[in-house]
C-alpha positions as CSV (number, residue, x, y, z in Angstrom):
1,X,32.2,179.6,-51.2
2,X,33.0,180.5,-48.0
3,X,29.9,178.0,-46.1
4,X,31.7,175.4,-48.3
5,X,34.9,176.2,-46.9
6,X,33.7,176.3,-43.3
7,X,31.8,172.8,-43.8
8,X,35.3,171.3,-45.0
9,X,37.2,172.6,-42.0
10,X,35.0,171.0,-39.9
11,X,34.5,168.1,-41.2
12,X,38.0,167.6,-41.4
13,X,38.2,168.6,-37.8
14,X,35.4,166.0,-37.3
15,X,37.2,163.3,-38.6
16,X,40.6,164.2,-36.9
17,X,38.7,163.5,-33.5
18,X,37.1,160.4,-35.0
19,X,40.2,159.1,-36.4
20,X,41.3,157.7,-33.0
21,X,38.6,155.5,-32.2
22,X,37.4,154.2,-35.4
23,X,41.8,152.8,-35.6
24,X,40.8,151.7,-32.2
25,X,37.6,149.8,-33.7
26,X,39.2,148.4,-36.8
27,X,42.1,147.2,-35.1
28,X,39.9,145.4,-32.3
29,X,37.8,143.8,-35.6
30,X,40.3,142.7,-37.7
31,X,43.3,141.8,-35.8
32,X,45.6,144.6,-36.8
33,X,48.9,145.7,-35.3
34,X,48.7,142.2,-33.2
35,X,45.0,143.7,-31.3
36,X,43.8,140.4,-29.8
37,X,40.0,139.6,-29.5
38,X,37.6,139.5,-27.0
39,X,35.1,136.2,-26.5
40,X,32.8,134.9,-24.7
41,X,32.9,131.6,-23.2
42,X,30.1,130.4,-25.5
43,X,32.8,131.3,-28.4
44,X,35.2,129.6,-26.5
45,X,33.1,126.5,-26.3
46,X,32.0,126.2,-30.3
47,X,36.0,126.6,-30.7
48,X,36.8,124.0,-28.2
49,X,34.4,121.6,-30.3
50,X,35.9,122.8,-33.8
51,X,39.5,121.8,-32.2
52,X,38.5,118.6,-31.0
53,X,37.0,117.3,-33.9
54,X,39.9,118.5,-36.1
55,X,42.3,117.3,-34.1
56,X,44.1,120.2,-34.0
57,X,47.8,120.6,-33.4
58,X,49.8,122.5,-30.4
59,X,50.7,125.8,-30.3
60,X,53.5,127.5,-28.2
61,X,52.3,130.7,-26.6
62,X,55.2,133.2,-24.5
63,X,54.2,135.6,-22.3
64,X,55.6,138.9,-21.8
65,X,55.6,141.8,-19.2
66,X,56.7,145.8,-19.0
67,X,56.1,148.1,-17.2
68,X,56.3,151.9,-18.3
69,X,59.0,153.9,-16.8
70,X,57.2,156.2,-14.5
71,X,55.6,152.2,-13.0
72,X,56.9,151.4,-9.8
73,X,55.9,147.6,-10.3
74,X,57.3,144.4,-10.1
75,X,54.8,142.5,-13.2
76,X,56.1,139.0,-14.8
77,X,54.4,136.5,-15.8
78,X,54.4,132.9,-13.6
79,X,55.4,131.3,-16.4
80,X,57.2,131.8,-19.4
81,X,55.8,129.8,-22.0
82,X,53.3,127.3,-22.1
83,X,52.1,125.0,-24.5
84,X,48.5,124.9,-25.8
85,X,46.2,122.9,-28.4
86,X,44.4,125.0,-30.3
87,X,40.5,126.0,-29.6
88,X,41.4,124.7,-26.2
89,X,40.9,127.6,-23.4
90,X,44.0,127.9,-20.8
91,X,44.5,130.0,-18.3
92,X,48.0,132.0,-17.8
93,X,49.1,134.1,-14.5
94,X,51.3,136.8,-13.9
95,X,51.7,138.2,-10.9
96,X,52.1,142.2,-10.2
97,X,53.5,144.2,-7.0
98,X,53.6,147.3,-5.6
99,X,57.5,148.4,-4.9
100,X,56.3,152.1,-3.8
101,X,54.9,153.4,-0.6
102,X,51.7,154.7,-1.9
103,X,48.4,152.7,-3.6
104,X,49.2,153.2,-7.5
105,X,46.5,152.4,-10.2
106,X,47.5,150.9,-13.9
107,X,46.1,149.9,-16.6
108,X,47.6,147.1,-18.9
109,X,47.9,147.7,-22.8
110,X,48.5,144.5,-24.8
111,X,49.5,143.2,-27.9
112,X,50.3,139.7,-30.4
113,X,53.0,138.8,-32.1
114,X,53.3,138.0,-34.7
115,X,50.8,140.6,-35.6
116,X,48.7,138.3,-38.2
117,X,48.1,135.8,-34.7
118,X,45.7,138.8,-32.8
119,X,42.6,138.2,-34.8
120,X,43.0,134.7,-33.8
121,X,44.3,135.7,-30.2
122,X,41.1,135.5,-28.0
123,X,40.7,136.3,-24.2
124,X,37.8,135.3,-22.1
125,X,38.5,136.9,-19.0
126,X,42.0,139.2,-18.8
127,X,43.1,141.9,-15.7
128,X,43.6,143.8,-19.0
129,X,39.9,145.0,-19.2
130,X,39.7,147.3,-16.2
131,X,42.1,149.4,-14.0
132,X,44.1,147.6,-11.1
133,X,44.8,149.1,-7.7
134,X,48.2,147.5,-5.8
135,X,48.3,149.3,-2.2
136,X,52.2,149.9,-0.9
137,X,53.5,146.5,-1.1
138,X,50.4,144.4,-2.2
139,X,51.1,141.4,-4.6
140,X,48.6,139.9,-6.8
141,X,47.9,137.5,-9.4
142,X,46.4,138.5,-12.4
143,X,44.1,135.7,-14.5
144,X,44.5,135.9,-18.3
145,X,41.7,133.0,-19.8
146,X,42.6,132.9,-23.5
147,X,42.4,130.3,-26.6
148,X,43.8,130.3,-30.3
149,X,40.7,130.3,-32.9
150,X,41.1,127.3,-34.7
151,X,40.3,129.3,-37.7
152,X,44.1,130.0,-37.9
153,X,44.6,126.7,-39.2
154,X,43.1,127.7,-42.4
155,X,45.0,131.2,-42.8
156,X,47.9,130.5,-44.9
157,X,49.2,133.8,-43.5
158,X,49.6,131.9,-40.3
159,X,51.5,129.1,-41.9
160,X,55.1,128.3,-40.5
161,X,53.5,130.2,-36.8
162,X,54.4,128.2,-34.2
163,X,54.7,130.5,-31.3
164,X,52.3,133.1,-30.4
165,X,54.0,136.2,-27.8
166,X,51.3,137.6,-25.4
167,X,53.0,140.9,-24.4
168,X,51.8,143.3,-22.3
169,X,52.9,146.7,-20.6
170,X,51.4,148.3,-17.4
171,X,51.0,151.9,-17.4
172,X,50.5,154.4,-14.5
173,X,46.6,155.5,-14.9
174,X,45.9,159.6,-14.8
């Protein structure tokens, strides 16, 4: 009774360390909580073609940007909102400084609303997949390369969507 007792405390400690990456994994699979995807330009071709030959309609998309309290950045993006055709990549910019006196390093967390767009929300190339490093003063701009699956248009959950909110928030990294 007591090895039985043992093997449950474990495994239950087991799965209280697993339970943070396997969210992390099912959100990044389904599109939960507004996770947006990751493709790869060959993806973002074969939904380029999909598009075209559906003719497929606009979508607005807004762009957002934080920072996180402790942050000493300036991060917007150059544009507010943009209009895109869906399957079709586009590219948006925001642009980051450094208002302190010594280099800082963040990392960007990001999200979709509404939440039911992120499994249709993919990026190509985003300053969101690795740490940044803004020396006193620097000012960059920072590439997001993204497009709207055109499988959306066959989601009745997306029905009556017609803007998508990127949103992201820069956090000082440890």
């Amino acid at each position: 009774m007591a090895f039985i007792g043992v093997g449950l405390a474990l495994g239950m400690l087991g799965l209280g360390y697993a339970a943070v990456p396997l969210y992390d994994l099912f959100c990044r699979v389904t599109g939960f909580g507004g996770t947006t995807q990751v493709a790869t330009e060959a993806q973002a071709a074969t939904a380029a073609a999909q598009a075209s030959s559906a003719g497929a309609p606009v979508m607005s998309i807004r762009f957002d940007a934080n920072t996180a309290r402790d942050m000493p950045w300036q991060f917007k993006p150059r544009q507010v909102t943009d209009k895109v055709q869906i399957g079709q990549r586009d590219l948006a910019i925001y642009e980051a400084k450094n208002l302190s006196a010594v280099p800082i390093t963040g990392t960007a967390t990001f999200n979709v609303e509404p939440k039911q767009a992120g499994k249709y929300f993919n990026k190509i190339q985003c300053f969101c997949f690795t740490e940044q490093t803004l020396q006193p003063g620097q000012e960059v701009s920072m590439p997001v390369l993204y497009y709207v699956d055109p499988a959306a248009l066959d989601d009745p959950n997306m029905k009556g969507v017609e803007q998508i909110t990127l949103s992201y928030t820069f956090h000082r990294s440890k």
